[in-house]
N, CA, C and O atoms as a Maestro MAE file, in Angstrom:
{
 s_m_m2io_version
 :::
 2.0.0
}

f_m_ct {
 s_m_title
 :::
 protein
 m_atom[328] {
  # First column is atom index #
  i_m_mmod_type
  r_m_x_coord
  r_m_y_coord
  r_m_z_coord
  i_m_residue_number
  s_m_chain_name
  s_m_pdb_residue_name
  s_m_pdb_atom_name
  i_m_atomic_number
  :::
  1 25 31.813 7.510 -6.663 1 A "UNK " " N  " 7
  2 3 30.782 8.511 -6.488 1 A "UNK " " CA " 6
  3 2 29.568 8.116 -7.342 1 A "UNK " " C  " 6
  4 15 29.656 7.916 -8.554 1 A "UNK " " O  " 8
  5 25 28.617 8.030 -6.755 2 A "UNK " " N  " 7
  6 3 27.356 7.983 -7.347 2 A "UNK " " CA " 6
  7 2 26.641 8.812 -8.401 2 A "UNK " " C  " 6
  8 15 26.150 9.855 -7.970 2 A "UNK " " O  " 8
  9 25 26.492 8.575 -9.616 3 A "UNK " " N  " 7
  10 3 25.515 9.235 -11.084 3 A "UNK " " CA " 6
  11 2 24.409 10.010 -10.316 3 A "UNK " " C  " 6
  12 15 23.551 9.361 -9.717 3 A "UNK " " O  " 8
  13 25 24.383 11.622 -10.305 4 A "UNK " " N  " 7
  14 3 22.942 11.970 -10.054 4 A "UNK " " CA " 6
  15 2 22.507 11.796 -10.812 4 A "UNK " " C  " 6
  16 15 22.967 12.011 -11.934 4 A "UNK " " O  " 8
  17 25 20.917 11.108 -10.456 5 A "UNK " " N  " 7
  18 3 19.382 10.690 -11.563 5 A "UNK " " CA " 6
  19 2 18.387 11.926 -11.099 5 A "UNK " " C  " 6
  20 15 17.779 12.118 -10.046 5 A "UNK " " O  " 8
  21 25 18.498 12.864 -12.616 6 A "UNK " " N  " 7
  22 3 17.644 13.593 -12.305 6 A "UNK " " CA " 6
  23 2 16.069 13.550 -12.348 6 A "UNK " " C  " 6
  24 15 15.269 14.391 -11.937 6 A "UNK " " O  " 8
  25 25 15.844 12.311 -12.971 7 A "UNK " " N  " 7
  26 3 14.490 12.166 -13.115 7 A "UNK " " CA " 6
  27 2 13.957 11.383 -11.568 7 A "UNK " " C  " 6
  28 15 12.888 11.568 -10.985 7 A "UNK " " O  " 8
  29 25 14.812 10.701 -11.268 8 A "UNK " " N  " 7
  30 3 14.640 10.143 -9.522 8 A "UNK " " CA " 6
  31 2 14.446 10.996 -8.488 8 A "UNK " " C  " 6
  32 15 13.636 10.918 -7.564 8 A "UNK " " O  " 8
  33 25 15.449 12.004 -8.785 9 A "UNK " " N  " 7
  34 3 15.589 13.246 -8.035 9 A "UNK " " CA " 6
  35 2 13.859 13.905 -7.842 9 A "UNK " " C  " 6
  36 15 13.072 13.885 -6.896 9 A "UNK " " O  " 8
  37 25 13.795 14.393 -9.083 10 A "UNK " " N  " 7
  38 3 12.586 15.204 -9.686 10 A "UNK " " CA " 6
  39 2 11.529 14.023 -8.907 10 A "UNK " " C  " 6
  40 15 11.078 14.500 -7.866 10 A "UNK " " O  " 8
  41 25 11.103 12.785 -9.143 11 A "UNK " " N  " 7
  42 3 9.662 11.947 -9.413 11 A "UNK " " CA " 6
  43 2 10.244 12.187 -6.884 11 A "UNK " " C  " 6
  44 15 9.547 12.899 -6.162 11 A "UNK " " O  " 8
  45 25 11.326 11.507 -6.406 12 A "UNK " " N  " 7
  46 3 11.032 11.717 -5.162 12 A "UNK " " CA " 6
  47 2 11.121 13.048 -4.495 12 A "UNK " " C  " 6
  48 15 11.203 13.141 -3.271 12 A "UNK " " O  " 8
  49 25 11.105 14.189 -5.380 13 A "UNK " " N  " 7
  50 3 10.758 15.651 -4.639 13 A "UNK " " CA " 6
  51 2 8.402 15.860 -4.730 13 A "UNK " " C  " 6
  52 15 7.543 16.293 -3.962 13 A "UNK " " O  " 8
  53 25 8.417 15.227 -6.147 14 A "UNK " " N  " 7
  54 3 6.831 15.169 -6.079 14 A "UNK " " CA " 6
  55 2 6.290 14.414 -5.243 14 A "UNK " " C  " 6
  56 15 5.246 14.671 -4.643 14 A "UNK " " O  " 8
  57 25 7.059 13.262 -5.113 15 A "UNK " " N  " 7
  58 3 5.807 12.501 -4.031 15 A "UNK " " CA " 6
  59 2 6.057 13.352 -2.276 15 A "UNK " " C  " 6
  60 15 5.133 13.512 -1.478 15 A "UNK " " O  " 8
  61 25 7.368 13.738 -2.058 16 A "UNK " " N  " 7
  62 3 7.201 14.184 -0.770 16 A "UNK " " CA " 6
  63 2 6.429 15.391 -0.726 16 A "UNK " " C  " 6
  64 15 5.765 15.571 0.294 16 A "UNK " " O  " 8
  65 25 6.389 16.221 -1.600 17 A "UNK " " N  " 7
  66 3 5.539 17.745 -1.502 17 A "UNK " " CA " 6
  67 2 4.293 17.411 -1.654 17 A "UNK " " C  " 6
  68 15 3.537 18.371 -1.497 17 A "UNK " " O  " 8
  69 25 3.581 16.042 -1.993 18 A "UNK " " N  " 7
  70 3 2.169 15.990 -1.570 18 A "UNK " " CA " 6
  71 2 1.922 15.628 0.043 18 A "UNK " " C  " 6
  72 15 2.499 14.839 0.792 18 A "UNK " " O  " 8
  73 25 0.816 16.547 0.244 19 A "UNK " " N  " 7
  74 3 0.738 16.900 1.342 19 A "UNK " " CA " 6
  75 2 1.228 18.013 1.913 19 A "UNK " " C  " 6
  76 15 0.672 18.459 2.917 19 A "UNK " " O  " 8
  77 25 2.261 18.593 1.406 20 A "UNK " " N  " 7
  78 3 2.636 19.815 1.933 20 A "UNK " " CA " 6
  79 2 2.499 21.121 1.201 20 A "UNK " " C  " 6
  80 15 2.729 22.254 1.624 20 A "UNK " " O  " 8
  81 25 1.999 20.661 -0.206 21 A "UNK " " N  " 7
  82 3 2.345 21.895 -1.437 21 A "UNK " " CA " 6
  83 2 0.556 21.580 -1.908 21 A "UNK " " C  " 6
  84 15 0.019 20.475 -1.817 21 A "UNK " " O  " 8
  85 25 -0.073 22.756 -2.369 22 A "UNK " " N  " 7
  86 3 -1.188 21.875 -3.161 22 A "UNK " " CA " 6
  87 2 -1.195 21.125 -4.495 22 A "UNK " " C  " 6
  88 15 -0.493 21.422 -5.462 22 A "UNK " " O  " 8
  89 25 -2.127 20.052 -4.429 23 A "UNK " " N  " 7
  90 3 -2.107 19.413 -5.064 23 A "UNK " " CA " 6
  91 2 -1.834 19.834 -6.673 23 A "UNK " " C  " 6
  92 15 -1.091 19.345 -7.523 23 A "UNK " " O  " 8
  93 25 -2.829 21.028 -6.703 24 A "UNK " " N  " 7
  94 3 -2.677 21.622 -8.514 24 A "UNK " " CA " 6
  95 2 -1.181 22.048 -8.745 24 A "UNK " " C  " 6
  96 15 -0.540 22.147 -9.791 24 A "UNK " " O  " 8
  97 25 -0.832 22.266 -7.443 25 A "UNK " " N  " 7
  98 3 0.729 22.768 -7.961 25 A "UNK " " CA " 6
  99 2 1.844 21.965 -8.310 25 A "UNK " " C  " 6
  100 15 2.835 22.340 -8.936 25 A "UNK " " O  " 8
  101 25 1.596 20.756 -7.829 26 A "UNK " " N  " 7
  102 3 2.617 19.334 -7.863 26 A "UNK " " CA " 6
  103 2 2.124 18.948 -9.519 26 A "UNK " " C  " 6
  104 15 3.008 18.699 -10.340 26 A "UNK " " O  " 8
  105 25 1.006 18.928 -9.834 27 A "UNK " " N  " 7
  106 3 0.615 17.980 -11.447 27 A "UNK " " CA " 6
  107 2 0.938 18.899 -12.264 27 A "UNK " " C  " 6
  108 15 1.390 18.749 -13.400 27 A "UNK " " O  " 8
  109 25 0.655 20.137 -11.557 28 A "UNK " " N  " 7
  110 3 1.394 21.367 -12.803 28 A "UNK " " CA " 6
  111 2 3.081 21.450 -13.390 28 A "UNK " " C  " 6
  112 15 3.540 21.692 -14.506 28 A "UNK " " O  " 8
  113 25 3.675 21.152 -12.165 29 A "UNK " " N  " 7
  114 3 5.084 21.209 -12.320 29 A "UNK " " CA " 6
  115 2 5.438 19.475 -12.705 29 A "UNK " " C  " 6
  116 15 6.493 19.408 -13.335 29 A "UNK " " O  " 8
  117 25 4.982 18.501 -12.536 30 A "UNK " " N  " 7
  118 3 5.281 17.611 -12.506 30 A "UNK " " CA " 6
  119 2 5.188 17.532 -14.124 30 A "UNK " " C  " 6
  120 15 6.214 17.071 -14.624 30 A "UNK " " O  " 8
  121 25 3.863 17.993 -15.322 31 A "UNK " " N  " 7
  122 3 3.480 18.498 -16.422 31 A "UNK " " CA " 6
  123 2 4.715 18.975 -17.025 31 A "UNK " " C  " 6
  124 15 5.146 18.491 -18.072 31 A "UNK " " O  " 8
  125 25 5.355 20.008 -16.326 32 A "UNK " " N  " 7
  126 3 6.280 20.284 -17.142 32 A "UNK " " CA " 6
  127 2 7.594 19.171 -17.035 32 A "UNK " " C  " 6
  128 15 8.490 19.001 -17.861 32 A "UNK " " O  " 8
  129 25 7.489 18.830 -16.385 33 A "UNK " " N  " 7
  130 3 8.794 17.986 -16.376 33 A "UNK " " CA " 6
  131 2 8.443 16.826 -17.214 33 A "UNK " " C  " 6
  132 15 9.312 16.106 -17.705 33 A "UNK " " O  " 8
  133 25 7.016 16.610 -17.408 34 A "UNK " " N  " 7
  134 3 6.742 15.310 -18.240 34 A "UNK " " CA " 6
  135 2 7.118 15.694 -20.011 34 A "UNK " " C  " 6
  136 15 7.550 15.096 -20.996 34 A "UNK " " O  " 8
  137 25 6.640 17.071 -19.645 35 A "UNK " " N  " 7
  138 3 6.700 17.698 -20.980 35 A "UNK " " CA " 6
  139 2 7.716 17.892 -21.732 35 A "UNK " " C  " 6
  140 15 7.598 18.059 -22.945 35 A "UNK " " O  " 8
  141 25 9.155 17.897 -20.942 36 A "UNK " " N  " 7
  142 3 10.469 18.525 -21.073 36 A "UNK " " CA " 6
  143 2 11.281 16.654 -20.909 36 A "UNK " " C  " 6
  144 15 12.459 16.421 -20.639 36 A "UNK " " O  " 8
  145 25 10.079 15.532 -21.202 37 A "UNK " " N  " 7
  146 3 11.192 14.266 -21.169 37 A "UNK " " CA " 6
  147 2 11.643 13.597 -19.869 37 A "UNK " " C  " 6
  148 15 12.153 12.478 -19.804 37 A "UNK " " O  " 8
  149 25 11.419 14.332 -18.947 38 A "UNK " " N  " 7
  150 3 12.686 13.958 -17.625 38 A "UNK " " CA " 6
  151 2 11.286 12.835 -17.232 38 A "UNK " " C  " 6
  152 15 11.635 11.667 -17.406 38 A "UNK " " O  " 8
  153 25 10.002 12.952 -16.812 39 A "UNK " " N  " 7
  154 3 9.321 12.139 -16.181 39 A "UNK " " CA " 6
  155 2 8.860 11.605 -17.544 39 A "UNK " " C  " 6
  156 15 8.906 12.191 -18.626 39 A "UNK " " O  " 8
  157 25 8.398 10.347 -17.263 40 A "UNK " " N  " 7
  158 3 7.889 8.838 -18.172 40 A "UNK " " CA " 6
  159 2 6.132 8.959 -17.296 40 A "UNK " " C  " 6
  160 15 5.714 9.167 -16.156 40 A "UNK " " O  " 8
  161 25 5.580 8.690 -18.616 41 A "UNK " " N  " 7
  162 3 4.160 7.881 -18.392 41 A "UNK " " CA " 6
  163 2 3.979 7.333 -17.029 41 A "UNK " " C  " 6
  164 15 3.205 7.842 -16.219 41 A "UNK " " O  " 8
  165 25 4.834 6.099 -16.745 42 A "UNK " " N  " 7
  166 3 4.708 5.491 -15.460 42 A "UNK " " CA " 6
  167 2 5.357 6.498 -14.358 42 A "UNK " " C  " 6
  168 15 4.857 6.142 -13.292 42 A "UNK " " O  " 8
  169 25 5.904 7.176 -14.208 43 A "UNK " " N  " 7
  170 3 6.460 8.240 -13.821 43 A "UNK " " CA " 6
  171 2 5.299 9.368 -13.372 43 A "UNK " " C  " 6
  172 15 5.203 9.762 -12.209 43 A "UNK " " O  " 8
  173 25 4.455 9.817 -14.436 44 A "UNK " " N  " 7
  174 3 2.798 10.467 -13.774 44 A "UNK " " CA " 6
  175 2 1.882 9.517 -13.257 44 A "UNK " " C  " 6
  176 15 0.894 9.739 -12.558 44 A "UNK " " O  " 8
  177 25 2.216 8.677 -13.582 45 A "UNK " " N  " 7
  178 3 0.715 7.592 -12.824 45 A "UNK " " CA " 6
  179 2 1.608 7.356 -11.403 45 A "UNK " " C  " 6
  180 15 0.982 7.733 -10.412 45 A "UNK " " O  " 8
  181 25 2.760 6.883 -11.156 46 A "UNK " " N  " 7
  182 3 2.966 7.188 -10.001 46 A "UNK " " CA " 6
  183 2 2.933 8.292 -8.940 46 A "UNK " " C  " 6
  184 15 3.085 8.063 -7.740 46 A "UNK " " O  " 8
  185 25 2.757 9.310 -9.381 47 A "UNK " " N  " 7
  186 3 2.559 10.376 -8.699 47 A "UNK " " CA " 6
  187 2 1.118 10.352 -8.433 47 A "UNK " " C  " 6
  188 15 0.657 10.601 -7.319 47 A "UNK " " O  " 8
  189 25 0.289 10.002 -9.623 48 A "UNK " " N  " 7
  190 3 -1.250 10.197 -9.222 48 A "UNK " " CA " 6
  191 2 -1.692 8.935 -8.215 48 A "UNK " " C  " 6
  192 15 -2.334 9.270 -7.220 48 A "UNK " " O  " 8
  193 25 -1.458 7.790 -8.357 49 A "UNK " " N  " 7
  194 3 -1.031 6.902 -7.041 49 A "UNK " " CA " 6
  195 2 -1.003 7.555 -6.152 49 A "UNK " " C  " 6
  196 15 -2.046 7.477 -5.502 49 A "UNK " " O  " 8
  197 25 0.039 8.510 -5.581 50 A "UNK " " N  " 7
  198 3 0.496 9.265 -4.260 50 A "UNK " " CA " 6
  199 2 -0.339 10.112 -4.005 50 A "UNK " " C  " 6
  200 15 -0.493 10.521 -2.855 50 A "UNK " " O  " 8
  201 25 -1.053 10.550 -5.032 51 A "UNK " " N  " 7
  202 3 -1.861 11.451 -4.864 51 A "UNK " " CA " 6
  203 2 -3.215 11.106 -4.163 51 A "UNK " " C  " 6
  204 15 -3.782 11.641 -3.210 51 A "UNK " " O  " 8
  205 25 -3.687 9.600 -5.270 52 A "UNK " " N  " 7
  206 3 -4.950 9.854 -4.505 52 A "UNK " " CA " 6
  207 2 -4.917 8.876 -3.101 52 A "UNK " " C  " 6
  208 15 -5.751 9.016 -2.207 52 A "UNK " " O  " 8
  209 25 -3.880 7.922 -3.054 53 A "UNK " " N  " 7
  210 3 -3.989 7.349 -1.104 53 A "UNK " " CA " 6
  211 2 -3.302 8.953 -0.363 53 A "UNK " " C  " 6
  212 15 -2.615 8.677 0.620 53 A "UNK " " O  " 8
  213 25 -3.345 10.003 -0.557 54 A "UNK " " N  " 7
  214 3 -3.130 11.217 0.320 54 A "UNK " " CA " 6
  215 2 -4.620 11.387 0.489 54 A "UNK " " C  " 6
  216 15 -5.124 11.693 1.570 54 A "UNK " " O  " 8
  217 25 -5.518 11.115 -0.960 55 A "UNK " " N  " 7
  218 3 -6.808 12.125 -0.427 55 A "UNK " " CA " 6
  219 2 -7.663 10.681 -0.013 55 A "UNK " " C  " 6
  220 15 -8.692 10.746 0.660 55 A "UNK " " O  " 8
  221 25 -7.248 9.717 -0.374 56 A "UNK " " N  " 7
  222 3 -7.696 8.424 0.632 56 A "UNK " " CA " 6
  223 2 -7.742 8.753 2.150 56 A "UNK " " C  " 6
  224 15 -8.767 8.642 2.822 56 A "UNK " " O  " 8
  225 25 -6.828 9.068 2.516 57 A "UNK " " N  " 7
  226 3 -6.285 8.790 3.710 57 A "UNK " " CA " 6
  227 2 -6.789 10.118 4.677 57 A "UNK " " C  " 6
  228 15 -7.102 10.096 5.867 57 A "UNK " " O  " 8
  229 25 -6.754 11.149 3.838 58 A "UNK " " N  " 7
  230 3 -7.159 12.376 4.214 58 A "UNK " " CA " 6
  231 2 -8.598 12.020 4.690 58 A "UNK " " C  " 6
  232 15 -9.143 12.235 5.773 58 A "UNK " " O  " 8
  233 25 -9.040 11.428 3.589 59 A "UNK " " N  " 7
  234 3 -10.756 11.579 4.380 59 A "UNK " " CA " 6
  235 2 -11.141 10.266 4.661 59 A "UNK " " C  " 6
  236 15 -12.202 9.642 4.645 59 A "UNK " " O  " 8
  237 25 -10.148 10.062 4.883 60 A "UNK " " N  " 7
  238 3 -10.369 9.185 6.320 60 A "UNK " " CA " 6
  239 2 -10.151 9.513 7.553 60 A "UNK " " C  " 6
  240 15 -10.870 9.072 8.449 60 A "UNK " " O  " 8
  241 25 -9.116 10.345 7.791 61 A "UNK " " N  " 7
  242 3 -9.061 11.108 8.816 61 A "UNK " " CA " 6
  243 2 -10.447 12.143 9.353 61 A "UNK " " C  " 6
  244 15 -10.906 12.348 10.477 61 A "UNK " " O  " 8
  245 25 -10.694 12.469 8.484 62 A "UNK " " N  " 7
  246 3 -11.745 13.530 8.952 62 A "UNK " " CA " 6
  247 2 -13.086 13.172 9.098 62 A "UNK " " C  " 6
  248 15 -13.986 13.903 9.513 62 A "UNK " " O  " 8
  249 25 -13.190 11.777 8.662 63 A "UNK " " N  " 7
  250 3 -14.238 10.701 9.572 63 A "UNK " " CA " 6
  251 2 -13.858 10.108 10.732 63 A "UNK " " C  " 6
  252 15 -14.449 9.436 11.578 63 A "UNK " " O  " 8
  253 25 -12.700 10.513 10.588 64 A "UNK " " N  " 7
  254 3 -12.106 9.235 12.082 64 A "UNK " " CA " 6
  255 2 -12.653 10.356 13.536 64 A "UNK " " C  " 6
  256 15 -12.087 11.448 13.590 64 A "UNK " " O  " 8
  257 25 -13.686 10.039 14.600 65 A "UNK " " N  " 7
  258 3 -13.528 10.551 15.571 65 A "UNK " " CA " 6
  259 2 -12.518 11.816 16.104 65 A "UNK " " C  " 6
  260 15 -12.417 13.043 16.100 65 A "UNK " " O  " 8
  261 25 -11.655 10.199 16.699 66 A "UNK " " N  " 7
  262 3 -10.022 10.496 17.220 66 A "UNK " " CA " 6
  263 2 -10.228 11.819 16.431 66 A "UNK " " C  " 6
  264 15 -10.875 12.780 16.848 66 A "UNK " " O  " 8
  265 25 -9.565 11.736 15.183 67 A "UNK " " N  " 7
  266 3 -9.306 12.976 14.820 67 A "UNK " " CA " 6
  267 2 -9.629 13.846 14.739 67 A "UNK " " C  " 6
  268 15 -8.814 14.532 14.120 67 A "UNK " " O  " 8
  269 25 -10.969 14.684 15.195 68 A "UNK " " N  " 7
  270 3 -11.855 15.541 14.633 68 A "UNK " " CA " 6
  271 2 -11.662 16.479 16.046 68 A "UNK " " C  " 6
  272 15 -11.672 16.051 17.200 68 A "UNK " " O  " 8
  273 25 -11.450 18.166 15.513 69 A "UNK " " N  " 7
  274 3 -10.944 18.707 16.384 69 A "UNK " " CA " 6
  275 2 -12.452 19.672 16.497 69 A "UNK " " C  " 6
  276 15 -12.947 19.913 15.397 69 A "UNK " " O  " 8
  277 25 -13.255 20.268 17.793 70 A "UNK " " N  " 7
  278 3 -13.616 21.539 17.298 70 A "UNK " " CA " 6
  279 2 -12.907 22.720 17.183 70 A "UNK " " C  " 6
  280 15 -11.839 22.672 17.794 70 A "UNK " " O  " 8
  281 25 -13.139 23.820 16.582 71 A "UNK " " N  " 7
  282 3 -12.549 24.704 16.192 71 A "UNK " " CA " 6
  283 2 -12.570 25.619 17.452 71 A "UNK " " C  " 6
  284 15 -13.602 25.457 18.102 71 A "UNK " " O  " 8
  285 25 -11.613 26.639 18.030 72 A "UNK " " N  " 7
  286 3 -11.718 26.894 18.757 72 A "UNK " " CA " 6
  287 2 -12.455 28.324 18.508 72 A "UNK " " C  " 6
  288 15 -12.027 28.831 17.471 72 A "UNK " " O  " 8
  289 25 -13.530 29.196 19.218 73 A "UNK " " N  " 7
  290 3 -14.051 30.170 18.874 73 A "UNK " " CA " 6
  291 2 -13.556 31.395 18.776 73 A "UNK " " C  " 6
  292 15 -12.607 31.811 19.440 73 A "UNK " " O  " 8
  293 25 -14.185 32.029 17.935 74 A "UNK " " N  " 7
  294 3 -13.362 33.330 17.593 74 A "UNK " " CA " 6
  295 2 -13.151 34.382 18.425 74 A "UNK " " C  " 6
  296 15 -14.030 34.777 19.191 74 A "UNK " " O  " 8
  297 25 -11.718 35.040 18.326 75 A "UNK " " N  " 7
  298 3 -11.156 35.739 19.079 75 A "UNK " " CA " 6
  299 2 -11.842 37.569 18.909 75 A "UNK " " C  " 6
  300 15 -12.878 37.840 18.303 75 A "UNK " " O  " 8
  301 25 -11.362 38.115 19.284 76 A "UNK " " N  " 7
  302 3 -11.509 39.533 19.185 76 A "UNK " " CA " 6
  303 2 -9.725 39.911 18.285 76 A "UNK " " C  " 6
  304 15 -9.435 40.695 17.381 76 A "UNK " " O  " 8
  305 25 -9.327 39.440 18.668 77 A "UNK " " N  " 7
  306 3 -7.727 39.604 18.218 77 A "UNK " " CA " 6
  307 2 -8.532 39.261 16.414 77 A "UNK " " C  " 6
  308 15 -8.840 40.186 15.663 77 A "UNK " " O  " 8
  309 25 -8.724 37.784 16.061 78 A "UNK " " N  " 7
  310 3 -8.822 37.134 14.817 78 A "UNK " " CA " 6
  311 2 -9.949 38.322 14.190 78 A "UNK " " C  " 6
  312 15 -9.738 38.793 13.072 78 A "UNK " " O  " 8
  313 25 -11.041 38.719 14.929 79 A "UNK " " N  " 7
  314 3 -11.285 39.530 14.107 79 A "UNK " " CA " 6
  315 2 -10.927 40.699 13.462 79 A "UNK " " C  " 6
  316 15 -11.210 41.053 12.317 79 A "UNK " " O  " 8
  317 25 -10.160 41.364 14.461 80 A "UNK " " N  " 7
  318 3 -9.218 42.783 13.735 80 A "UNK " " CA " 6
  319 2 -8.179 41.939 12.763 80 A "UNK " " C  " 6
  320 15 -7.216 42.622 12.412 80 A "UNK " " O  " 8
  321 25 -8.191 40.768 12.330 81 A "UNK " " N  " 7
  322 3 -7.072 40.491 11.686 81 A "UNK " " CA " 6
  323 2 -8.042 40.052 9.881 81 A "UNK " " C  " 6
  324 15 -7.412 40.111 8.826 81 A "UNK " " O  " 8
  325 25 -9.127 39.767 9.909 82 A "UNK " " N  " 7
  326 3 -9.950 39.745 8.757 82 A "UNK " " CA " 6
  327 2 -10.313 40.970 8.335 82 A "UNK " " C  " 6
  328 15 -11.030 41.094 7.342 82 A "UNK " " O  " 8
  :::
 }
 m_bond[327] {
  # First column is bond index #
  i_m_from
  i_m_to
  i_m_order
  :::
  1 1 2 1
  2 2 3 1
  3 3 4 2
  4 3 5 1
  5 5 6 1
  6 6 7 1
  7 7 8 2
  8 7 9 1
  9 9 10 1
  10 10 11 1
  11 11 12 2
  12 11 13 1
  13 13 14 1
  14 14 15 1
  15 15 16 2
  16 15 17 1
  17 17 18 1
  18 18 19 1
  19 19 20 2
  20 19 21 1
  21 21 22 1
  22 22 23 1
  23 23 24 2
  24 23 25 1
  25 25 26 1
  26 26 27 1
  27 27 28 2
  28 27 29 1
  29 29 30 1
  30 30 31 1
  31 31 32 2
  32 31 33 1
  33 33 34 1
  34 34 35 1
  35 35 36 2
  36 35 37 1
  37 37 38 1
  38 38 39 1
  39 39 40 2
  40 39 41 1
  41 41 42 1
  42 42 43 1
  43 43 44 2
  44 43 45 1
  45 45 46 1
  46 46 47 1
  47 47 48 2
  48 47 49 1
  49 49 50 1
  50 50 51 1
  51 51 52 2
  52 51 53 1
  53 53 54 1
  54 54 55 1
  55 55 56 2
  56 55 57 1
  57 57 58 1
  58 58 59 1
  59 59 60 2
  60 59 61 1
  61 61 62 1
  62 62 63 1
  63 63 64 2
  64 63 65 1
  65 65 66 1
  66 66 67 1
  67 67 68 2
  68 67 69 1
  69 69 70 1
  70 70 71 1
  71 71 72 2
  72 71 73 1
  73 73 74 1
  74 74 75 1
  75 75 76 2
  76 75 77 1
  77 77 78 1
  78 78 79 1
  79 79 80 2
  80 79 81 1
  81 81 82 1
  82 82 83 1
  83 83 84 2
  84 83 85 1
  85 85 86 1
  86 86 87 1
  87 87 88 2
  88 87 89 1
  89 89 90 1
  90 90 91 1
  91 91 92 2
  92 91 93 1
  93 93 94 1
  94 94 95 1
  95 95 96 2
  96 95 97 1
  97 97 98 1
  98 98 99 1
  99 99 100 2
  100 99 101 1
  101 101 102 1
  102 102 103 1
  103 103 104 2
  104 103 105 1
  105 105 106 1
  106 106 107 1
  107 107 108 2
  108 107 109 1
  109 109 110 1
  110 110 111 1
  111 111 112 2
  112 111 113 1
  113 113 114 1
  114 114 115 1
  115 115 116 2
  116 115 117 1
  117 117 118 1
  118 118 119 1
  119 119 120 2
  120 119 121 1
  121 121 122 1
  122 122 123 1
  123 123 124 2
  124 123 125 1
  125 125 126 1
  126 126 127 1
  127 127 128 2
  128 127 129 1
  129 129 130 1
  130 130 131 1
  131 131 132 2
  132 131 133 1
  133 133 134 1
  134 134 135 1
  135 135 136 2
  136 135 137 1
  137 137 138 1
  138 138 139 1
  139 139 140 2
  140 139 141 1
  141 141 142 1
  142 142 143 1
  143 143 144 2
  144 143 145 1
  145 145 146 1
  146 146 147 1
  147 147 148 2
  148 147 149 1
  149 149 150 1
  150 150 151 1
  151 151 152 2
  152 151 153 1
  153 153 154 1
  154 154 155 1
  155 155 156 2
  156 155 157 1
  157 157 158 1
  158 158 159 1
  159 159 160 2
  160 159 161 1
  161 161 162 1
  162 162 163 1
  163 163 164 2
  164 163 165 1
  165 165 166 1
  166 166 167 1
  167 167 168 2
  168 167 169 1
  169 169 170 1
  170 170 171 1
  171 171 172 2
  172 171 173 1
  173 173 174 1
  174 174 175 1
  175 175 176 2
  176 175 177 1
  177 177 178 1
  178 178 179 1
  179 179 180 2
  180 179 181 1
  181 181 182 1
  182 182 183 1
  183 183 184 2
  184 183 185 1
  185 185 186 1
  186 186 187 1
  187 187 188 2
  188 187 189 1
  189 189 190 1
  190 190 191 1
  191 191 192 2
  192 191 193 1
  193 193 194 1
  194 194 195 1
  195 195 196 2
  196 195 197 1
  197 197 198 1
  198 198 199 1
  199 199 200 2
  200 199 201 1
  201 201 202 1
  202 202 203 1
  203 203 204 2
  204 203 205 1
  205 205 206 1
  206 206 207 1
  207 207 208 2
  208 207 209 1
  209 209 210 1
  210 210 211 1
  211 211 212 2
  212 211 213 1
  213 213 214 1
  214 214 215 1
  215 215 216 2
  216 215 217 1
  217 217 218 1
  218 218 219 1
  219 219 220 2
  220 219 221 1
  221 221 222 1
  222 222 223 1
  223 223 224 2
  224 223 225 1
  225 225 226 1
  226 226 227 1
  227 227 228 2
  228 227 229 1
  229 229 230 1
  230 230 231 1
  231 231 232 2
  232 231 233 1
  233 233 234 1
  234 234 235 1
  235 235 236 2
  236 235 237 1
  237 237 238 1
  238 238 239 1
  239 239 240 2
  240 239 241 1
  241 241 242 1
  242 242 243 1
  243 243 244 2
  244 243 245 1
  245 245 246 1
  246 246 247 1
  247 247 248 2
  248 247 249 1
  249 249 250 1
  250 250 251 1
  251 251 252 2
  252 251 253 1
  253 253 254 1
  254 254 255 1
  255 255 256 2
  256 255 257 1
  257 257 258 1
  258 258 259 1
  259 259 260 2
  260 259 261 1
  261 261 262 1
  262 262 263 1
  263 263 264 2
  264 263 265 1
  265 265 266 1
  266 266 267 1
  267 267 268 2
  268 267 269 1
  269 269 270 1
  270 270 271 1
  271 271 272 2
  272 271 273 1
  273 273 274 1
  274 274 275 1
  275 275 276 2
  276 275 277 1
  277 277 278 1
  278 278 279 1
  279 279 280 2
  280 279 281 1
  281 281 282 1
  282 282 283 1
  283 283 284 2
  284 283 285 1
  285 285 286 1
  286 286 287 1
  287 287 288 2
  288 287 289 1
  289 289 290 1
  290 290 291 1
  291 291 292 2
  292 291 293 1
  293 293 294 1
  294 294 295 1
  295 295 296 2
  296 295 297 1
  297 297 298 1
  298 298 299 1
  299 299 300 2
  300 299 301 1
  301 301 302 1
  302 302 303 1
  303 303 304 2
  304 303 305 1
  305 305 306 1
  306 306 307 1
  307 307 308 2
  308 307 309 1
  309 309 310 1
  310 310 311 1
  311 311 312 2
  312 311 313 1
  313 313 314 1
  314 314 315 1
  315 315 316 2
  316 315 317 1
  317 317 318 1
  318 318 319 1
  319 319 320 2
  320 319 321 1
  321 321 322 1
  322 322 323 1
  323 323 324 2
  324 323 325 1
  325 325 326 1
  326 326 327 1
  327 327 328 2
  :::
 }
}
């Protein structure tokens, strides 16, 4: 049976929640875990790595054509909902 590594555990739950969690919330928690020993120096710079080819990549997308959606116009529904 395999040793759980909780610091492996911990460093590949941060890189997958970028992109899905916001960003302040991943360096915040990631902070404490640096704080509490489990993550290493190289351990936050890898995360900030992940971090910034997300916002690389992000705005690149939102120059890319292809990708650029218009928004569709507002409803009567969306407004009783503001």
């Amino acid at each position: 049976m395999e040793k759980f590594d909780l610091r492996t555990w911990v460093l590949d739950a941060f890189k997958e929640a970028i992109g899905n969690e916001p960003i302040f919330k991943t360096r915040r928690y990631a902070e404490k875990y640096y704080e509490a020993d489990v993550l290493t120096e190289e351990d936050m710079a890898e995360i900030r790595k992940v971090i910034e080819a997300y916002h690389t990549a992000e705005a690149e997308l939102s120059t890319d054509p292809e990708y650029s959606e218009e928004l569709p116009e507002e409803t009567e529904a969306d407004a009783v909902l503001e």
